[in-house]
Every structure is written in structure tokens, then in C-alpha cells.
C-alpha positions as CSV (number, residue, x, y, z in Angstrom):
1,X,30.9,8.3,-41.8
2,X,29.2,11.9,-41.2
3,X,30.4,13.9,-37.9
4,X,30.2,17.1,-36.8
5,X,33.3,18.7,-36.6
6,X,35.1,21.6,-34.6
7,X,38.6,22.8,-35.6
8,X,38.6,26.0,-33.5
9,X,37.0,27.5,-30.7
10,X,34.3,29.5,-31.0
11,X,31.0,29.9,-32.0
12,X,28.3,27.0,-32.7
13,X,28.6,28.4,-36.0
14,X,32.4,26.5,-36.3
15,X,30.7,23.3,-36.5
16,X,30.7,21.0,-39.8
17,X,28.9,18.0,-40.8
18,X,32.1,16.7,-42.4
19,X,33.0,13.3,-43.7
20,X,35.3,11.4,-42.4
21,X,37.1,8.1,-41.3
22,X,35.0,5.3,-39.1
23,X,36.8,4.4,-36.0
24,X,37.8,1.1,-35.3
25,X,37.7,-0.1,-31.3
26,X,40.4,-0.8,-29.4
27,X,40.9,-3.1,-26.4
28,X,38.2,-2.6,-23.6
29,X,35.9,-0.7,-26.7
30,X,33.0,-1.6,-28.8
31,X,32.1,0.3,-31.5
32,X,28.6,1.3,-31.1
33,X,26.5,2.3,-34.4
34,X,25.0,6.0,-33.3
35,X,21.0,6.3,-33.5
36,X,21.0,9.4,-31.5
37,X,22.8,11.5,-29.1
38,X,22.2,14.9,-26.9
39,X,23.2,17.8,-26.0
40,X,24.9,19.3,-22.5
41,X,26.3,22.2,-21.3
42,X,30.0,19.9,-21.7
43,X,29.4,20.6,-25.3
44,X,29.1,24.5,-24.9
45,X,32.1,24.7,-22.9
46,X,33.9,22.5,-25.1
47,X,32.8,24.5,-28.3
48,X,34.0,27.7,-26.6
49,X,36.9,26.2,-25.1
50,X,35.6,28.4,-21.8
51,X,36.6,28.9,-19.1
52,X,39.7,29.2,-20.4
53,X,41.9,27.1,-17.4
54,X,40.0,23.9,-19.2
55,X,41.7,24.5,-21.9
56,X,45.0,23.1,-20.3
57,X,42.4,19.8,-20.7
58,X,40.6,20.6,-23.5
59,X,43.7,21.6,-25.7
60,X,45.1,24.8,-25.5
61,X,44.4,26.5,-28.7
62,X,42.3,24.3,-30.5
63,X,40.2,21.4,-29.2
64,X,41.8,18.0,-28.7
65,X,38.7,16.0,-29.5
66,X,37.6,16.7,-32.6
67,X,33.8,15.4,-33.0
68,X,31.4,17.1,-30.4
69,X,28.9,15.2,-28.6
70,X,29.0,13.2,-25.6
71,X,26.1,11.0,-24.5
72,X,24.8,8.2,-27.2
73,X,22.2,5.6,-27.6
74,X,23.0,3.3,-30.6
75,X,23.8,-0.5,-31.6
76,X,26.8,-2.8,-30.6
77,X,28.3,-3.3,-34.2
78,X,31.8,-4.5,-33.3
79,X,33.5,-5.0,-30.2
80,X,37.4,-4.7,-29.0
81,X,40.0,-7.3,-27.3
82,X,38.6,-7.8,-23.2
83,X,35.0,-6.6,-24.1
84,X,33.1,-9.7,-22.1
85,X,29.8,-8.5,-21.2
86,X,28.4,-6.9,-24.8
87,X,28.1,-8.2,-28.1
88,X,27.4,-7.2,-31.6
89,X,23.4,-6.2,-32.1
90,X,23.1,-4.9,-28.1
91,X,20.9,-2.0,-27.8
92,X,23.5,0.3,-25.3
93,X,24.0,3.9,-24.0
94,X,26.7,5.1,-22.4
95,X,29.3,7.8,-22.6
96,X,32.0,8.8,-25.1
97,X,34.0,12.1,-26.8
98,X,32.9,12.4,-30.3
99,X,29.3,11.1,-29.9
100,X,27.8,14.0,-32.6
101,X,28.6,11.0,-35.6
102,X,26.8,8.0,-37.2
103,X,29.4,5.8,-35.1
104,X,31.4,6.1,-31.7
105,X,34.1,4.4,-30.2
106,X,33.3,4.0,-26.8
107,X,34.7,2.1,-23.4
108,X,33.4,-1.4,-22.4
109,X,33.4,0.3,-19.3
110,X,30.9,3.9,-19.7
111,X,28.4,1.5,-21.8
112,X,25.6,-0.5,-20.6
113,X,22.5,-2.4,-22.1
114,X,20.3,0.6,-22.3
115,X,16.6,0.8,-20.2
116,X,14.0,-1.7,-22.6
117,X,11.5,0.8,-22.5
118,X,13.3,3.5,-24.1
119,X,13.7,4.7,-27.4
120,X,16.7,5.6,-28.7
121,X,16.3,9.2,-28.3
122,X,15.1,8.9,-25.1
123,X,18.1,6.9,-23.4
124,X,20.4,9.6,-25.5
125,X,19.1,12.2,-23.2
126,X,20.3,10.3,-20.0
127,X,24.2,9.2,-19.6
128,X,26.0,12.5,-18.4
129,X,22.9,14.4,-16.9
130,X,21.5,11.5,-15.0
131,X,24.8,9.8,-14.0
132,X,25.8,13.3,-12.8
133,X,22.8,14.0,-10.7
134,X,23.1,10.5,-9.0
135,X,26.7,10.6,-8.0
136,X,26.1,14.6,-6.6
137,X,23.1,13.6,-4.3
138,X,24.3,9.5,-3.8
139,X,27.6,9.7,-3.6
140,X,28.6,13.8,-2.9
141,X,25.7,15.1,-0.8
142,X,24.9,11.4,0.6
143,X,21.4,12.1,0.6
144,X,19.0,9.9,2.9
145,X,15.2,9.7,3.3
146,X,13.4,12.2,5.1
147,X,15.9,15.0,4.6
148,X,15.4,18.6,2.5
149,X,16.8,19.3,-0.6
150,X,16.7,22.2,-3.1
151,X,17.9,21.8,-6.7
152,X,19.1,25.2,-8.0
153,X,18.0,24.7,-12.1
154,X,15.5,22.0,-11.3
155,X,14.3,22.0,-15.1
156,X,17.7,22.1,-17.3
157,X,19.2,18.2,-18.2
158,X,21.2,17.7,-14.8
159,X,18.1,19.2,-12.3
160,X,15.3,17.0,-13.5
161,X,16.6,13.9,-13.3
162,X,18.0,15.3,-9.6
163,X,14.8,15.9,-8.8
164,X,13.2,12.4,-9.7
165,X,16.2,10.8,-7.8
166,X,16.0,12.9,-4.3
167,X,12.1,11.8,-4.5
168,X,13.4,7.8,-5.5
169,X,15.6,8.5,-2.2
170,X,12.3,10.2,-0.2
171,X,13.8,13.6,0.2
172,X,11.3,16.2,0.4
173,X,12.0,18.0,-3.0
174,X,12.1,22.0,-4.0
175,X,12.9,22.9,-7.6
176,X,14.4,26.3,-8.9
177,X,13.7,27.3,-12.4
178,X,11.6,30.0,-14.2
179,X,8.1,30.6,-14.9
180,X,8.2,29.1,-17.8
181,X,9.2,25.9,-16.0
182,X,6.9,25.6,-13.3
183,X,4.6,23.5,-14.3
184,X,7.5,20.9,-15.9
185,X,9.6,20.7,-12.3
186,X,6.0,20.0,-10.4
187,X,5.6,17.3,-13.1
188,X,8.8,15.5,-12.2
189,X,7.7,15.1,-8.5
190,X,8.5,18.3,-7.0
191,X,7.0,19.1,-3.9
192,X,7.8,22.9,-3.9
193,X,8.7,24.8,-6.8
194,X,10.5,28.3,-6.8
195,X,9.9,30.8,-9.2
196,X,13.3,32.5,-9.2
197,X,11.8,36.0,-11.6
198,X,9.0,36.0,-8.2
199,X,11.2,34.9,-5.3
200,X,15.2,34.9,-3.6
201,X,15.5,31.4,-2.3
202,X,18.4,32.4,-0.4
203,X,16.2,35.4,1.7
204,X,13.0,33.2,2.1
205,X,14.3,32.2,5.6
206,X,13.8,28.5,4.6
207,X,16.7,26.9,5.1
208,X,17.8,22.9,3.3
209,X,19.8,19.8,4.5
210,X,21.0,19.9,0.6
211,X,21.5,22.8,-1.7
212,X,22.3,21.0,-5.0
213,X,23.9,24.0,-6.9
214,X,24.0,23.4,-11.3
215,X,23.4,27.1,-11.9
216,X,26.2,28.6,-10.5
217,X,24.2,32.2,-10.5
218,X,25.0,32.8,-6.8
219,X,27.3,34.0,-4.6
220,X,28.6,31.3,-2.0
221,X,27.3,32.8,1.0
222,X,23.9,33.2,-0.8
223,X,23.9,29.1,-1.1
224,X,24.9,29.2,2.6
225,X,22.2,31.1,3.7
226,X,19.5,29.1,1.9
227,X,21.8,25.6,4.1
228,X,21.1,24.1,7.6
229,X,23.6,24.8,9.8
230,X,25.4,21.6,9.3
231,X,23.9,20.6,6.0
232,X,26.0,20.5,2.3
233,X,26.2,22.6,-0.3
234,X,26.9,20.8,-3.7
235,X,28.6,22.6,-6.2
236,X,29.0,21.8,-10.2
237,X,30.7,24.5,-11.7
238,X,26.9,25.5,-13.3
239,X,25.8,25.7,-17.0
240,X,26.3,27.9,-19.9
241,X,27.0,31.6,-19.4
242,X,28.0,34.6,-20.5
243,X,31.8,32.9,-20.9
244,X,35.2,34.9,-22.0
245,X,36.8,34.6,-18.3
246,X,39.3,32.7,-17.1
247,X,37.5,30.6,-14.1
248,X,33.7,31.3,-14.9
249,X,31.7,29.2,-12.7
250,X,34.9,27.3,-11.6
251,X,35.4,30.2,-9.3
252,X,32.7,29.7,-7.1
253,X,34.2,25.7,-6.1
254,X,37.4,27.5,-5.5
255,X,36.0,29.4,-3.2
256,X,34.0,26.8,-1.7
257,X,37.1,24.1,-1.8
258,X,39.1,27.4,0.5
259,X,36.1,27.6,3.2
260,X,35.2,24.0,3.6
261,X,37.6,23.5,6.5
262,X,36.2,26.1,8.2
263,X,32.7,26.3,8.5
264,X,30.5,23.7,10.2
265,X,28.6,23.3,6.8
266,X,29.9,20.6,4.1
267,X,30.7,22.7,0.6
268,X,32.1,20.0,-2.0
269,X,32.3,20.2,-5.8
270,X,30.7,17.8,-8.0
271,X,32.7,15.8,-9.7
272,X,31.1,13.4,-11.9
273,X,32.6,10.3,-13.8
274,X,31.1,8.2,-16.2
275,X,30.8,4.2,-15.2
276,X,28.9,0.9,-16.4
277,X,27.9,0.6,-12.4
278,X,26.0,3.2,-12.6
279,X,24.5,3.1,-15.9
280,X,23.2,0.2,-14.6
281,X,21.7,1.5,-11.6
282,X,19.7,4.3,-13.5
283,X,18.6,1.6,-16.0
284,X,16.9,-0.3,-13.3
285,X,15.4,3.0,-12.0
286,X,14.2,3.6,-15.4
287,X,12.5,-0.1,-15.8
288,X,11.2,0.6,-12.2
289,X,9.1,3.6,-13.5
290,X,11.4,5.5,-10.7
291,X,13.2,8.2,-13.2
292,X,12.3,8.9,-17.1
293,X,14.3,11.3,-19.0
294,X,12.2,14.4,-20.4
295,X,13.1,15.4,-23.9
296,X,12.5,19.1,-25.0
297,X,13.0,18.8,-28.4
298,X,14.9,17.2,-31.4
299,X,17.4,18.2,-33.7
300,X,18.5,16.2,-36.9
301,X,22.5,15.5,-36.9
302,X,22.7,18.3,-39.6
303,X,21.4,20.6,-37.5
304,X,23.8,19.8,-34.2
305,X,24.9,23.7,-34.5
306,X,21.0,24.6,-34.1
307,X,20.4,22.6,-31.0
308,X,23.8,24.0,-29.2
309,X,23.0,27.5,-30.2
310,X,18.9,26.8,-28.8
311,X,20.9,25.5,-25.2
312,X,23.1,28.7,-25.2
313,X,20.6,31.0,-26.0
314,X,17.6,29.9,-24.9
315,X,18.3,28.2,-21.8
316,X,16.7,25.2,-22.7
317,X,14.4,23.2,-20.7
318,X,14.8,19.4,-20.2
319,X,17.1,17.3,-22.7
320,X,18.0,18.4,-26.1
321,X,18.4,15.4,-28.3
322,X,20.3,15.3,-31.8
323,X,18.6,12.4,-34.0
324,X,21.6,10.3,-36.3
325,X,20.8,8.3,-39.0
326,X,23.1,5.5,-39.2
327,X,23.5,3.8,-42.9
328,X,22.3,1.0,-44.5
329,X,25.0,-1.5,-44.9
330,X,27.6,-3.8,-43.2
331,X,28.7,-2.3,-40.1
């Protein structure tokens, strides 16, 4: 099969569209034929190996997993031992490493029946960004109706699905981003929108029972200042950035981890893990006409260097999507 393929860190220009062998699943995995796939800031950091601490994860002097790519939409076209609920020709989406290929193994149990109405390249823009907004506002921030919440980077992959779910959960909404963006945050369901080039949301005197954090731009007390007195700040470590440190973003949840216990104001990382459960749960929001994912733009699989290089550099707005061709043939 084709794959793009990383053997060091560095650059998007490290990437190849290599051949190489088809894997075969394993118990709990079906092996899913890719039709398309997208593009996060996981893949940046990954492709960098930055900040460097992850690399005691990642692999410490070249990348562990060798295909980039992480969210898939695609077809069921074999399944492992004590995979019960999918089946060969099943339209799914879900989660794996190595997702940037014309197939992926992936885990009975980060794969669900994707949303009907979806294309392909439409549910490919959802798993991490969407499953990551829902478990920092659901499960982190445990957001309820009628309460405030700003989403620092309201129009990259994580924020606008964040802000279509604090809306689903009647939160009144404000959205971060730059001018540029405007108009797209407002069209999720925004009810304010910031222009941060125009304004300091942290010295408008407005203050928020949630300050969802996925920039990673400012200082703790900046977040604090822009919190109710005993609201929550959520932190995710942010984007893409300049990179070459040692903590990067990570920095600012170690910092908030240390002052938790003593401030009257909840500060908690987000920490977001992929599941079936909730795959489910944004599909039915998505058949619902709740959420729908927003797709920027779309890169063939050749061109997966391309579309990491236009989310580093260009700060890209919505989803990125990477279009895979899968072959004719027996699976």
C-alpha cells in the first residue's frame, strides 16, 4: 500500500509517500480501507518530535510510529479476533497512528459507524478535534446550560467544534480567533466573537465561568483574569508554535497543575482519549443537525507534506483534510 512516511524528525519536508507492507489486524482491530484522513496539530508535534519531553513517548531520536496521520474515515475490509459490533463493508471513523495510508489498522474500540450524512472527508475532519472538544467542556470543564464560556482559538479544528458543543449544552458562547476568522466562528453559533489583532480578552473586564484554553498564547494569570472567581480554566497544551524547547506549551499546564490547590478557581489540563462511546455520541449530534465539521480545504495523500506545512505556517482555519485513494481490488 502507499503511506506517508517519517524516519526522522524534522521538517514536513521529511515526509515520503513510500510503499510499503498492508497491515493485517490483530485481536480487538479491524482493518479499515482509508478514503480520507486529516490533519491536527498531533501531527506537527509528532513530525518535529517537539516539545522535546514527548519524545520520551514519541521515541527519543526518531519517531516510533512510522506513518503520520491520525483521524480516518474509510471502509471495514477485515476485522480481528473479539471485534463483535463491525463487520466487513461498514462505513466507520475513528482514531488510529499511521492514518496518512490507503489502509489502517485500528482498535474495535476508537472506531464507530460514522454519521450517514457525512462524506468521507467530512467525518475525517472529526475524531481527535471533536472528541477532544467534548471531553474538555463535558467531561473537564463540566459545562451546564446557562453558564459563560470563551474558547481561546475558536476557528482552528479543536475550537469550532467547542463552539457548536457549548451552544448544544446552552452555554452562552464567545470565540477567539483573527480577523480573518470572524465571520467563520459567528457562523458556528457564536454569540460574541473576539478579534484578538483589535482586543485583549484578558483586560476587557469581562470575566467567564469557562476559559477553554487550545492556543496556549497566554500567560496563566492572563487566563485567570479573563475567569469568574470560582470558574475553570481548561488547559490543552495549545497548537503549533514556534517549537525547539523543551516543554513548549506543556509549560503553561505545569504551572497550572502547581497552583490548582491553591486558588479558589479550578485550572485542569485537557487530557483527551480516543473511545467508541464517544464517537458515538458526536455521531448522534451530527445526525441531529447539532455539530457539523467545517472543512478548510483538501489535500491529495501525495501532497500530506503540503497540508502539514499550510497548518504550520498558515495557521489554518477549520479542518484540513488529506483525500486517499484506496485501490481497486480484493481488500
Amino acid at each position: 500500500m502507499k503511506a506517508v512516511v517519517q524516519d526522522r524528525y524534522g521538517s514536513a519536508d521529511t515526509l515520503e509517500l513510500r510503499e510499503v507492507d498492508r497491515p493485517e489486524p490483530g485481536a480487538g482491530e479491524v482493518l479499515v480501507r482509508v478514503h480520507a484522513a486529516s490533519v491536527n496539530a498531533y501531527d506537527w508535534h509528532y513530525l518535529h518530535g517537539d516539545p522535546r519531553i514527548a519524545r520520551l513517548s514519541l521515541g527519543m531520536r526518531s519517531p516510533k510510529v512510522r506513518i503520520r496521520g491520525r483521524d480516518f474515515a474509510g471502509r471495514v475490509t477485515a476485522v480481528g479476533p473479539g471485534v463483535a459490533g463491525l463487520h466487513p463493508g461498514d462505513e466507520v471513523y475513528g482514531e488510529a497512528d499511521g492514518t496518512f495510508a490507503e489502509f489502517v489498522c485500528a482498535k474495535d474500540s476508537e472506531t464507530d459507524l460514522k454519521p450517514a450524512g457525512l462524506s468521507f472527508e467530512q467525518a475525517a475532519a472529526m475524531p481527535l478535534a471533536a472528541n477532544t472538544a467534548l471531553i474538555g467542556l463535558r467531561d473537564v470543564a463540566g459545562l451546564r446550560a446557562g453558564q459563560s464560556v470563551l474558547v481561546n482559538g475558536a476557528s482552528g479544528g479543536v475550537g469550532g467544534f467547542a463552539v457548536q458543543l457549548a451552544k448544544a449544552y446552552g452555554a452562552e458562547v464567545t470565540g477567539v480567533c483573527g480577523a480573518r476568522n470572524v465571520e467563520l466562528v459567528g457562523s458556528l453559533g457564536a454569540d460574541d466573537v473576539v478579534d484578538y489583532t483589535r482586543e485583549d480578552f484578558t483586560r476587557a473586564g469581562r470575566r467567564y465561568d469557562v476559559v477553554l484554553d487550545l492556543v496556549g498564547n497566554r500567560s496563566l494569570a492572563d487566563l485567570r483574569r479573563a475567569t469568574a472567581p470560582s470558574g475553570t480554566v481548561v488547559l490543552s497544551g495549545g497548537g503549533v508554535f514556534e517549537g525547539g524547547s523543551l516543554l513548549g506549551p506543556v509549560r503553561l499546564i505545569v504551572r497550572g497543575r502547581l497552583l490548582s490547590p491553591f486558588v479558589r478557581q479550578r485550572v485542569l489540563p485537557l487530557t483527551a482519549k480516543a473511545s467508541k462511546a464517544n464517537l458515538a455520541v458526536l455521531r448522534e449530534l451530527v445526525d441531529a443537525g447539532t455539530i457539523a465539521p467545517a472543512v478548510e480545504r483538501m489535500y491529495p495523500l501525495s501532497e500530506a507534506a503540503e497540508a502539514i506545512r499550510h497548518l504550520e505556517v498558515e495557521h489554518a482555519r477549520a479542518k484540513i483534510v488529506i483525500t486517499v485513494s484506496g485501490r481497486e481490488g480484493p481488500p
